[in-house]
C-alpha positions as CSV (number, residue, x, y, z in Angstrom):
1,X,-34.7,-2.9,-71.8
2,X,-36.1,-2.5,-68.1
3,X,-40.3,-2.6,-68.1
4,X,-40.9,-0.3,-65.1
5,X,-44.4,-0.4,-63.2
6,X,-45.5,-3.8,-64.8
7,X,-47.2,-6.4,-65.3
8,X,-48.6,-5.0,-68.5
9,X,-51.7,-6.6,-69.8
10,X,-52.1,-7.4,-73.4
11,X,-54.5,-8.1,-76.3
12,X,-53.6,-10.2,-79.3
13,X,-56.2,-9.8,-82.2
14,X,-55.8,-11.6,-85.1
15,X,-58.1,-14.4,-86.4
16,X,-55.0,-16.9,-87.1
17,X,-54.1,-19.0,-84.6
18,X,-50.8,-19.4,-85.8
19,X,-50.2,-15.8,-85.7
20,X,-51.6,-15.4,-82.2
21,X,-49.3,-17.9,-80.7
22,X,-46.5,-16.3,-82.6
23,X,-47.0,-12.6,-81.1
24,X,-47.9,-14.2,-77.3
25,X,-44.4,-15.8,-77.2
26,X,-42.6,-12.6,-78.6
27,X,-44.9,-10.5,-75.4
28,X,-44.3,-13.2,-73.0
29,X,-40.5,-13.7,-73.8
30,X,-40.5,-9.7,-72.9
31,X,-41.4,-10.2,-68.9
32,X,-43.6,-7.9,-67.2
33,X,-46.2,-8.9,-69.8
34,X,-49.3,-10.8,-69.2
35,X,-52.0,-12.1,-72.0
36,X,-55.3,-11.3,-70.6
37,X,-57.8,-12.1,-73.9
38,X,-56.9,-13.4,-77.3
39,X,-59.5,-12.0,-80.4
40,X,-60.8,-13.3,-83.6
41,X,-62.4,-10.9,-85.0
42,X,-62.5,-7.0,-84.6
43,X,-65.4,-7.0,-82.9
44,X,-64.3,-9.3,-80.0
45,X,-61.1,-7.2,-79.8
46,X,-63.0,-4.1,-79.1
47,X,-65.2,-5.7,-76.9
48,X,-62.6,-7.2,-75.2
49,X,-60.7,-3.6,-75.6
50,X,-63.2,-2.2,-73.2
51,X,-63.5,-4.8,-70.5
52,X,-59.6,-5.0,-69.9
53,X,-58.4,-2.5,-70.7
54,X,-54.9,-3.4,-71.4
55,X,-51.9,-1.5,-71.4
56,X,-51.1,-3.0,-75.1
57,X,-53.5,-4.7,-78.2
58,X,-51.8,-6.1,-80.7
59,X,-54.0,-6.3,-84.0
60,X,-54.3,-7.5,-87.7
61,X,-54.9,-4.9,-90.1
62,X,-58.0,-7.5,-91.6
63,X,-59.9,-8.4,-89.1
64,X,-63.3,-10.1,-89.4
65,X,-66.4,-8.6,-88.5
66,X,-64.8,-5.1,-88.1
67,X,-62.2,-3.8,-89.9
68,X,-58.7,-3.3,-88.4
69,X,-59.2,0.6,-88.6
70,X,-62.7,0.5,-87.1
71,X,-61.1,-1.3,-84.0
72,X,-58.3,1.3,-83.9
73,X,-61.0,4.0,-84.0
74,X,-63.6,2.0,-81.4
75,X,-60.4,1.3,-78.7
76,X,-59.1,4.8,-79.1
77,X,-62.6,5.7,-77.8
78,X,-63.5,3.2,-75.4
79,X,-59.0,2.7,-73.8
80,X,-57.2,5.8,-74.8
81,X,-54.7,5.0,-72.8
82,X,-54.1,1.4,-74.5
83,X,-51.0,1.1,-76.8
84,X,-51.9,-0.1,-80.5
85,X,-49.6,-2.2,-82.6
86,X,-50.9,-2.8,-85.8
87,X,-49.1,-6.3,-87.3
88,X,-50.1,-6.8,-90.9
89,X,-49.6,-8.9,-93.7
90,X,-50.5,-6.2,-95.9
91,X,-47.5,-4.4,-98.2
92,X,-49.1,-1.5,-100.0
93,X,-47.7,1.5,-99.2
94,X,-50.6,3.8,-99.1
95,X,-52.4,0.8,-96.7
96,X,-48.9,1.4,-94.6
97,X,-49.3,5.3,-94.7
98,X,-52.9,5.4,-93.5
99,X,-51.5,3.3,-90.5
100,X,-49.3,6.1,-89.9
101,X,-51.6,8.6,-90.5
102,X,-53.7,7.8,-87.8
103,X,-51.0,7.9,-85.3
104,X,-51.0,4.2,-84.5
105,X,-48.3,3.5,-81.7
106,X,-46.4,0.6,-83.3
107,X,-46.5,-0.5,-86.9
108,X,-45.0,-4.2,-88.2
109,X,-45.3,-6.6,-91.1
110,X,-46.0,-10.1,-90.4
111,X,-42.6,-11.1,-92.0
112,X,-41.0,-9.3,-89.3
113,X,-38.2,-10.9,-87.8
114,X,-39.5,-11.5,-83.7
115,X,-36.1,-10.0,-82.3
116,X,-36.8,-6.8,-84.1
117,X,-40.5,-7.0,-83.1
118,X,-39.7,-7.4,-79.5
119,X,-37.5,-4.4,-79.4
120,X,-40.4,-2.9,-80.8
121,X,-42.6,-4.0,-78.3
122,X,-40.6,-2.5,-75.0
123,X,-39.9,0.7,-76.9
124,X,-44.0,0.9,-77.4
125,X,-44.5,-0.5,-73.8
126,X,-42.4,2.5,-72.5
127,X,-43.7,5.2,-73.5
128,X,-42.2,5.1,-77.0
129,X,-43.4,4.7,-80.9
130,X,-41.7,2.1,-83.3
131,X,-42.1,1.7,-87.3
132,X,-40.6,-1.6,-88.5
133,X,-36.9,-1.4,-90.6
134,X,-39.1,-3.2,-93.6
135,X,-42.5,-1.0,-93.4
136,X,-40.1,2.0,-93.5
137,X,-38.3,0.9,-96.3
138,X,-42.2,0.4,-98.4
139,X,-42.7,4.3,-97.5
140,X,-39.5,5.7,-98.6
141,X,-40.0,4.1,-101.9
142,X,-40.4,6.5,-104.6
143,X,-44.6,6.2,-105.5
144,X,-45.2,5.5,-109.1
145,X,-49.4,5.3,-109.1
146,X,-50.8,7.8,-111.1
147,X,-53.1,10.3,-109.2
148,X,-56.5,9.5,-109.0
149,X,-59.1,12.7,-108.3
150,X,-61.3,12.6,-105.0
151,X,-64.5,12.1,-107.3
152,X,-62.6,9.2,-109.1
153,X,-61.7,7.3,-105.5
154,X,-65.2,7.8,-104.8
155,X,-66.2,6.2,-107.7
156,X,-63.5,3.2,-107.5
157,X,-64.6,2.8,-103.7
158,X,-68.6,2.4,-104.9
159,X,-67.9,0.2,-107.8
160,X,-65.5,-2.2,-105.8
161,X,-68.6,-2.1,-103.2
162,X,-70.2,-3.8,-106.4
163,X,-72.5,-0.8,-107.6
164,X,-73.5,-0.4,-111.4
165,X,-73.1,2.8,-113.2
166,X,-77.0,3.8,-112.3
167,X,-76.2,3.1,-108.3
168,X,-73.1,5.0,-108.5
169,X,-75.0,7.8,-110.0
170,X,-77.7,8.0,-107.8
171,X,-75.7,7.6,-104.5
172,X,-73.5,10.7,-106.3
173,X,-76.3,13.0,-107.5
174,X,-74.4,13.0,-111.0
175,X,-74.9,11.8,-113.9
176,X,-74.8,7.7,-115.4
177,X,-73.0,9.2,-117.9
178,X,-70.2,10.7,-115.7
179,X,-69.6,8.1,-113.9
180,X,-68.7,6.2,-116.9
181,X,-66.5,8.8,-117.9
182,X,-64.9,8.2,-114.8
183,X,-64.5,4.8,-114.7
184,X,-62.9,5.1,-118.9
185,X,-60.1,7.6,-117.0
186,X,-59.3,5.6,-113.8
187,X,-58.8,2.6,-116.4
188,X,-56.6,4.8,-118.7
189,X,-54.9,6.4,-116.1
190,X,-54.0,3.1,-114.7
191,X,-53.0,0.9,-118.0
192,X,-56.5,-1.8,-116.8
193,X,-58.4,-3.3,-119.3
194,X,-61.5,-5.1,-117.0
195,X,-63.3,-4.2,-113.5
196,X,-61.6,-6.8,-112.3
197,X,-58.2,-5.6,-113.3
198,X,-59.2,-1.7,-111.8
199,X,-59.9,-4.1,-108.8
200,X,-57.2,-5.4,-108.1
201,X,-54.8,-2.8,-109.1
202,X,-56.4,-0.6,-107.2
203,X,-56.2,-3.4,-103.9
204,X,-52.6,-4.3,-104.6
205,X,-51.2,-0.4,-104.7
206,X,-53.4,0.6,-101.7
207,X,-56.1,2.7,-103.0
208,X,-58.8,0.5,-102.0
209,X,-58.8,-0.6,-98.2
210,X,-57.8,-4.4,-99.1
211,X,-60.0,-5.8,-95.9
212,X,-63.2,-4.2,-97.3
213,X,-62.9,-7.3,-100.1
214,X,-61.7,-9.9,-97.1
């Protein structure tokens, strides 16, 4: 596939090295492509975001420092015009589906194979969007997580933040009591015996934003 108008800059953000040199061979064996600033964290990928300016950033879904969604937001602002491919290692489907949600331009897992992530790459550089064969596979899958109520994800979201019942109460304007009686039906609802178990449940299925506990 023919890159017209090029070079294209580009952005790798992903605090692993490994992964970094991984994703600049897979631009670089593209043509037309040229790595102007690598990123550990999130906040050296926005900052880096708004000095460039590239044409393409490439970025972990857990980034240090600022989350993978903040950096999304703060580049949207800052390079509207940048393409975002969001490369994760993450597999929940309802992490996946906020990716899509927010109208990212490119969406792969890190187990991706690079031939399919390069194709991905040009469709995104011209013009195009691209969803990888195994993240669309995740979202078709019929979900089996019982519902949780917007009150109960607020209360899942405060007590993974590491609030007691009293500080959950308080920041809610509710009662200790109903927060408690919250916290029994998220448990029920989701067959957990322990915090801990709520936890990580709720992290592996994707109701929690997994790089709020990196």
């Amino acid at each position: 596939m023919s890159l017209p108008f090029g070079p294209y800059h580009a952005v790798i953000a992903d605090d692993h090295a490994v992964v970094r040199d991984g994703l600049r061979a897979i631009l670089e064996s593209i043509g037309e492509v040229e790595i102007v600033g690598e990123a550990e964290n999130g906040l050296e990928a926005i900052s880096l975001a708004k000095e460039k300016k590239p044409a393409l950033l490439t970025l972990d879904a857990a980034m240090p420092l600022a989350r993978g969604m903040e950096v999304f937001v703060e580049v949207r602002r800052w390079s509207p015009e940048t393409r975002i491919i969001v490369v994760t290692g993450f597999t929940a489907k309802g992490h996946l589906a906020d990716w899509i949600a927010a109208d990212v331009d490119g969406l792969f897992l890190k187990s991706c194979k690079p031939d399919e992530m390069r194709r991905g790459f040009e469709l995104i550089l011209n013009g195009g969007a691209y969803v990888s064969k195994s993240v669309l596979s995740i979202l078709e899958q019929e979900s089996k997580i019982p519902s949780l109520t917007s009150r109960e994800r607020q209360v899942l979201h405060l007590i993974a933040e590491g609030l007691n019942n009293g500080e959950i109460a308080e920041r809610l304007s509710v009662s200790a009591k109903t927060v408690d009686n919250h916290r029994t039906n998220m448990m029920s609802k989701l067959d957990v015996h322990s915090i801990a178990q709520l936890i990580a449940y709720a992290l592996k299925e994707g109701i929690l934003d997994q790089s709020q506990q990196l």
